[in-house]
C-alpha positions in Angstrom: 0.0 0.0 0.0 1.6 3.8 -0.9 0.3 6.7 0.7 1.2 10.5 -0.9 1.1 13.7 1.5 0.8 16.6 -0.7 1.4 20.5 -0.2 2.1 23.4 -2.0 5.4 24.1 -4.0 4.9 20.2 -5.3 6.2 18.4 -1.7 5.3 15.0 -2.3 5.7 12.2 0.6 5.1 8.5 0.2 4.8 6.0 2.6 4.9 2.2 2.8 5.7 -0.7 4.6 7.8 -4.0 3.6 8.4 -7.0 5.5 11.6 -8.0 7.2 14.4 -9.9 5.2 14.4 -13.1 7.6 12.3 -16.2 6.9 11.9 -16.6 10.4 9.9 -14.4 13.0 11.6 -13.4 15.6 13.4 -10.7 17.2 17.2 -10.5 17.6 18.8 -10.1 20.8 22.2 -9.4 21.6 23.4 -10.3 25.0 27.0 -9.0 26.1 28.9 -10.0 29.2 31.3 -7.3 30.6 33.9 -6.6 33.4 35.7 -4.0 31.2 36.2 -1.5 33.6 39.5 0.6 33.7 42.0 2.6 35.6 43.0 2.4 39.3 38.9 2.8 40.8 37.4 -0.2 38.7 35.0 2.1 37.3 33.8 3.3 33.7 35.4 6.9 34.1 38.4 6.4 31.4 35.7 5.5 28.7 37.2 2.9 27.0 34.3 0.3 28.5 32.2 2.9 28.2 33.5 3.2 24.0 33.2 -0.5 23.5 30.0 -1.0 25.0 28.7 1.3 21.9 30.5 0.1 19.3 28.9 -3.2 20.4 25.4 -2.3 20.8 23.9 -4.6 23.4 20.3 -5.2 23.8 20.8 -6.7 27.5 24.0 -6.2 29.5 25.2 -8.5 32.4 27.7 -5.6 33.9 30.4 -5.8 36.9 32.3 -3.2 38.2 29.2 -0.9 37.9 31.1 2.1 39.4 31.2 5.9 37.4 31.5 8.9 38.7 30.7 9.9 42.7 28.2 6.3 41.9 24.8 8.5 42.8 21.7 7.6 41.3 21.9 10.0 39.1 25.9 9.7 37.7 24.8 5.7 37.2 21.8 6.9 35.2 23.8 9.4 33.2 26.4 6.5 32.4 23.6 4.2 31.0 22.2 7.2 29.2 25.4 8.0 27.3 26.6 4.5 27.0 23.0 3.0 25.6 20.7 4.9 25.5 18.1 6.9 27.1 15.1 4.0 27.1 17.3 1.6 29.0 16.5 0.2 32.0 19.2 -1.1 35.1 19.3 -2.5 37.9 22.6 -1.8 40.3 23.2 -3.9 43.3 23.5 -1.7 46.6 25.1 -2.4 49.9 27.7 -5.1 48.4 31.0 -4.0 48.7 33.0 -1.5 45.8 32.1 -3.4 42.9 28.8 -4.5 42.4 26.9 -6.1 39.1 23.9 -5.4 37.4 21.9 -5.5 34.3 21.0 -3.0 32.2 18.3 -3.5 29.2 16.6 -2.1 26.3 13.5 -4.1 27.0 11.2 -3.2 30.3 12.5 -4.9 33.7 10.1 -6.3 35.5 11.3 -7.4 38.6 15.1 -6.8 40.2 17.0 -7.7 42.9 20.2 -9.6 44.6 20.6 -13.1 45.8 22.8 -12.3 48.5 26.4 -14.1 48.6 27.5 -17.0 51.5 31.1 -16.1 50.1 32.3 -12.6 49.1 31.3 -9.4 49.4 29.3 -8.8 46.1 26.3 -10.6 45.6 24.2 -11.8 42.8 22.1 -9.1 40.5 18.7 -10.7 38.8 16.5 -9.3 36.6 13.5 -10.4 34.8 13.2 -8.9 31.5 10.4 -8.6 29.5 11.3 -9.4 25.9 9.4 -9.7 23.1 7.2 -12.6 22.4 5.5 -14.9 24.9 8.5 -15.6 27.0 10.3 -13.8 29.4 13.7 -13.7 30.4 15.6 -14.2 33.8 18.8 -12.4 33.6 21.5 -12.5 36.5 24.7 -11.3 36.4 27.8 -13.0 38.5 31.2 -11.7 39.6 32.8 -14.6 41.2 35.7 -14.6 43.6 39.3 -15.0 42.3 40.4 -16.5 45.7 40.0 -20.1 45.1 38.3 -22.8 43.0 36.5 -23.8 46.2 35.0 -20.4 46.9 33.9 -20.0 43.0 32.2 -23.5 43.5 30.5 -22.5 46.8 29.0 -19.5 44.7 27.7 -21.5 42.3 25.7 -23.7 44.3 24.4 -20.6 46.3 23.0 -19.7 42.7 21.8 -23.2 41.4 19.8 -23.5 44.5 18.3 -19.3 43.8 17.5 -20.3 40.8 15.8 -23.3 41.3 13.9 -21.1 43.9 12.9 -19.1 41.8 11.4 -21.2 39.5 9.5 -23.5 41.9 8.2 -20.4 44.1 6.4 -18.7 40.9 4.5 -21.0 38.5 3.8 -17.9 36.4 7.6 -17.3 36.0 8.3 -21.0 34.9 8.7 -20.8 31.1 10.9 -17.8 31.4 14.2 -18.7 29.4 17.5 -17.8 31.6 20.8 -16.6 31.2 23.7 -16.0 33.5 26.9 -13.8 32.6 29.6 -12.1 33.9 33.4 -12.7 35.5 33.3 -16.2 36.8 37.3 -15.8 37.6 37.7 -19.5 35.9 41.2 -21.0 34.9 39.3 -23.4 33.0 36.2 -24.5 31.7 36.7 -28.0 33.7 36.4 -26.1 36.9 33.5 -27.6 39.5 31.8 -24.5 39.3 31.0 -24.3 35.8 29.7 -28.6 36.3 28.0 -27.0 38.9 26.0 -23.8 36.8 25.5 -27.0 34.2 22.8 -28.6 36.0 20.8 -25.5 34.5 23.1 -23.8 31.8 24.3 -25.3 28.9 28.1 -24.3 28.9 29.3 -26.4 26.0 32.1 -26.7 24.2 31.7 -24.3 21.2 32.5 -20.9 23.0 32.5 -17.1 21.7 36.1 -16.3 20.3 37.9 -13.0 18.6 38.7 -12.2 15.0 41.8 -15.1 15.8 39.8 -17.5 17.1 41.0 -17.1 20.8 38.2 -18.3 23.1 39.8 -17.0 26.5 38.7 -13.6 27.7 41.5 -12.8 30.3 43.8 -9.7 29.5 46.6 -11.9 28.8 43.9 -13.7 26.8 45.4 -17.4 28.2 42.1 -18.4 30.4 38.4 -18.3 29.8 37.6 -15.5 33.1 34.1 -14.6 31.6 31.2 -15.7 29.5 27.4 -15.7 28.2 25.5 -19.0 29.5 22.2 -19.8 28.7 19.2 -22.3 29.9 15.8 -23.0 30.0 15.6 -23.3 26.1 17.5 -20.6 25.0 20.3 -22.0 23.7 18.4 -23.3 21.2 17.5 -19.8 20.4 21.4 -18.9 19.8 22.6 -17.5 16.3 26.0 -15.9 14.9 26.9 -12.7 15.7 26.7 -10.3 12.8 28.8 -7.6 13.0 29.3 -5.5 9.6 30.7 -8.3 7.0 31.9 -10.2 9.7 30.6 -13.6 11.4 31.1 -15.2 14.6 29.6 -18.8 14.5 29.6 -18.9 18.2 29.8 -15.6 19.8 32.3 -12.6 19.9 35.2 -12.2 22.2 35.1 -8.5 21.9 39.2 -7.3 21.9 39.9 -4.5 20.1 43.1 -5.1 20.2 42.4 -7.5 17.5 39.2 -6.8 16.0 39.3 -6.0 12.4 38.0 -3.7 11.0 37.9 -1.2 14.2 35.4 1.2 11.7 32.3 -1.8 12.6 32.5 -1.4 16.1 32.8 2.5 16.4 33.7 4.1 18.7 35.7 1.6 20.3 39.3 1.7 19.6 42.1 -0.5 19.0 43.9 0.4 22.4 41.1 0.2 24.6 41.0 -3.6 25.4 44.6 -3.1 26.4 43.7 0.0 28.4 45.4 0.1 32.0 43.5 -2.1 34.2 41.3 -3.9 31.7 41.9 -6.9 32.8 38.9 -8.4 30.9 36.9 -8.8 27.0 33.6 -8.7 27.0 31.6 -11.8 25.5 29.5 -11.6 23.0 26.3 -13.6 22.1 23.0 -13.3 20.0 19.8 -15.1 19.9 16.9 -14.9 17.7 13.5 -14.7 20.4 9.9 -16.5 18.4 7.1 -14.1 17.5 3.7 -14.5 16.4 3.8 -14.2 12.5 3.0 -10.5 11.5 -1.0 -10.7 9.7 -0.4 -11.9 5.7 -0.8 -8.3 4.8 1.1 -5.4 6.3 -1.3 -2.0 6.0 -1.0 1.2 6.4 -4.3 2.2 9.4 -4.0 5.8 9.1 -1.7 8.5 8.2 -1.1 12.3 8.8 0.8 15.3 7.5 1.1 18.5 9.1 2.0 21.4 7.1 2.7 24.3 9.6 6.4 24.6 11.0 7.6 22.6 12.8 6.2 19.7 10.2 5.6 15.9 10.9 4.3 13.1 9.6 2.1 10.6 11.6 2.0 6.8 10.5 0.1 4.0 11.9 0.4 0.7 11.0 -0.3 -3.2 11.7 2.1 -5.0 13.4 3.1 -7.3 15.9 2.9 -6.0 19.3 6.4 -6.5 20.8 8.6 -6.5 17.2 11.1 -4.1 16.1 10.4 -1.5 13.2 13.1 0.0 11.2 11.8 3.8 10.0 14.0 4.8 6.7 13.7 7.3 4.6 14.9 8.6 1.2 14.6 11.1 -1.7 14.2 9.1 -4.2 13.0 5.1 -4.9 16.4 4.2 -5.1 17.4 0.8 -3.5 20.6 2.0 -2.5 19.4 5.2 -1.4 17.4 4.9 2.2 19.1 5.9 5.3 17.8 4.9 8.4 15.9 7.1 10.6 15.6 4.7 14.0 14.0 1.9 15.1 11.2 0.9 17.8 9.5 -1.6 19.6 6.1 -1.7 18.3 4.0 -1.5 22.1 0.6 -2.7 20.6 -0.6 -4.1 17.2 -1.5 -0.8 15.7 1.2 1.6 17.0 2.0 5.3 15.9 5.0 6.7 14.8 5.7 10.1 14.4 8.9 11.7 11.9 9.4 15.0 13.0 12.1 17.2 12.5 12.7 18.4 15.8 14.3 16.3 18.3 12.5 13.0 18.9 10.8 11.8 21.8 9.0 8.6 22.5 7.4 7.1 19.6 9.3 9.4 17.0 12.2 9.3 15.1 14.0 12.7 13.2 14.3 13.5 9.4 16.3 16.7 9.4 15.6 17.1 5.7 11.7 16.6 6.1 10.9 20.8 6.8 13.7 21.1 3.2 13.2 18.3 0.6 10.9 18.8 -2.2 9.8 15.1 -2.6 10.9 12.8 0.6 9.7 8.6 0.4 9.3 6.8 3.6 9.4 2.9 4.2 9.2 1.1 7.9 10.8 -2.5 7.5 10.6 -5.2 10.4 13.4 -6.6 11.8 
């Protein structure tokens, strides 16, 4: 279906809608792993976690050493605002020693809180995330002590049995997927405690490497410190990591240090896996969440044009409540030729979005050039 907004001095707008490029519904998630603080404080001040975090572009992050700035509610806030974005959502433990874990996400948490520790001084940060489709997701991230095998073992048996808990104690929670992630301090994959997190996370033996192939994630890049484990039928759900022309089969080790070409995962440099202090890469993993089919045709409900300064155009739309739209626009009908405008999360199946040219807000996305062009085309793709 094409829709034309018309107005004086021969501005023409069209509008239409195209399904995604996959044969398969769903919704791509990417979950990251990271301890990549830096300097002397274990915090995020320097940047460089804070640079490959971005260049990354995480849809759910299982974070340690969540420390930046004075560490105020509203300094933590500010560093998920500038590192993610605006929309997303975190949860910080408190009262557990200087370097606590959490999890930040793009997708709404619903509950939060920490499992506290029998062992060390930082406990356990949950979250349950709502993602799209009809499953939710249990997300907890782990910091586990570097004293001793024994202690790391102990801490994983203190989660096995929260888990379990958790499960058993809310029927309505029990087809939630899970996934656990962080800085498990490991010298080896054969250690108890990863036998241990087994009995409900598949670890494997196909594990996320770098552009060389190196699976360990340790700054001297000799043992596997950290990693992305999932349960409860998501690992099923696991796909390669895309990033630019490159694939990773079974994940990303992110080092920059490595990473070729450094352009695809902007801003992050070269140097900043080997930053002073970073003592660990973040892991990388996707998975590709079921949704309900969009309907057979994709339509156009109802559309708007404003004429008077500033202008915007209003589309809505059928969709699946829960999938991600891509808004793009062009000048022309060009293949080559449509730039992206942003994406969202449609929140119903007929949502509303706005382009304006002003800066967006909720439920908008910005075309500079739509107050200037004399003919602009717009197309909103699922991904």
């Amino acid at each position: 279906m094409t829709l034309s907004f018309r107005r004086p001095g021969r501005l023409l707008f069209y509008c239409f809608l195209l399904a995604g490029q996959s044969p398969v519904w769903g919704q791509k998630i990417r979950i990251v792993a990271g301890n990549i603080s830096s300097g002397n404080g274990q915090n995020y001040n320097e940047g460089h976690g804070i640079r490959i975090f971005q260049g990354l572009k995480p849809d759910i992050v299982l974070i340690q050493e969540f420390n930046y700035l004075t560490k105020s509610a509203a300094d933590m806030r500010e560093f998920v605002d500038t590192t993610f974005g605006p929309t997303f959502s975190y949860f910080r433990e408190s009262n557990t020693g200087s370097i606590p874990n959490g999890v930040i996400s793009r997708f709404p948490i619903l509950e939060s809180g920490q499992w506290v520790s029998t062992v060390a001084e930082r406990d356990y940060a949950w979250a349950r995330i709502d993602l799209p489709g009809t499953r939710e997701l249990l997300a907890i991230s782990v910091h586990l002590p570097f004293s001793s095998s024994g202690a790391r073992n102990s801490e994983a048996q203190d989660l096995v049995g929260y888990i379990n808990t958790y499960y058993s104690s809310n029927p309505a929670h029990a087809t939630d997927y899970a996934v656990i992630g962080g800085d498990y301090n490991t010298d080896t994959r054969s250690e108890a405690c990863l036998s241990t997190l087994g009995s409900i996370f598949t670890i494997g033996t196909s594990h996320p490497a770098d552009r060389n192939g190196n699976v360990n994630t340790n700054a001297g890049r000799n043992k596997p410190y950290d990693g992305v484990y999932a349960g409860k039928g998501l690992p099923a759900l696991q796909v390669p990591t895309v990033i630019g022309a490159s694939t990773f089969t079974n994940g990303l080790v992110a080092d920059t240090r490595v990473y070729s070409p450094i352009s695809d995962i902007s801003p992050a440099l070269s140097s900043d896996s080997g930053a002073a202090q970073m003592q660990h890469m973040a892991v990388v993993k996707d998975f590709l969440i079921p949704l309900p089919a969009d309907p057979p045709s994709l339509v156009i409900l109802s559309s708007s044009f404003k004429m008077s300064a500033p202008r915007n155009v209003q589309i809505s739309f059928r969709a699946t409540n829960g999938a991600t739209y891509e808004v793009q626009a062009s000048n022309g009908m060009t293949m080559n030729t449509w730039s992206n405008l942003g994406t969202f999360i449609a929140g119903s199946t007929s949502p509303s979005i706005t382009i304006v040219t002003t800066t967006p807000t909720a439920g908008q996305v910005q075309d500079s050039l739509l107050a200037t062009a004399l003919r602009r085309f717009y197309r909103i793709i699922r991904r």
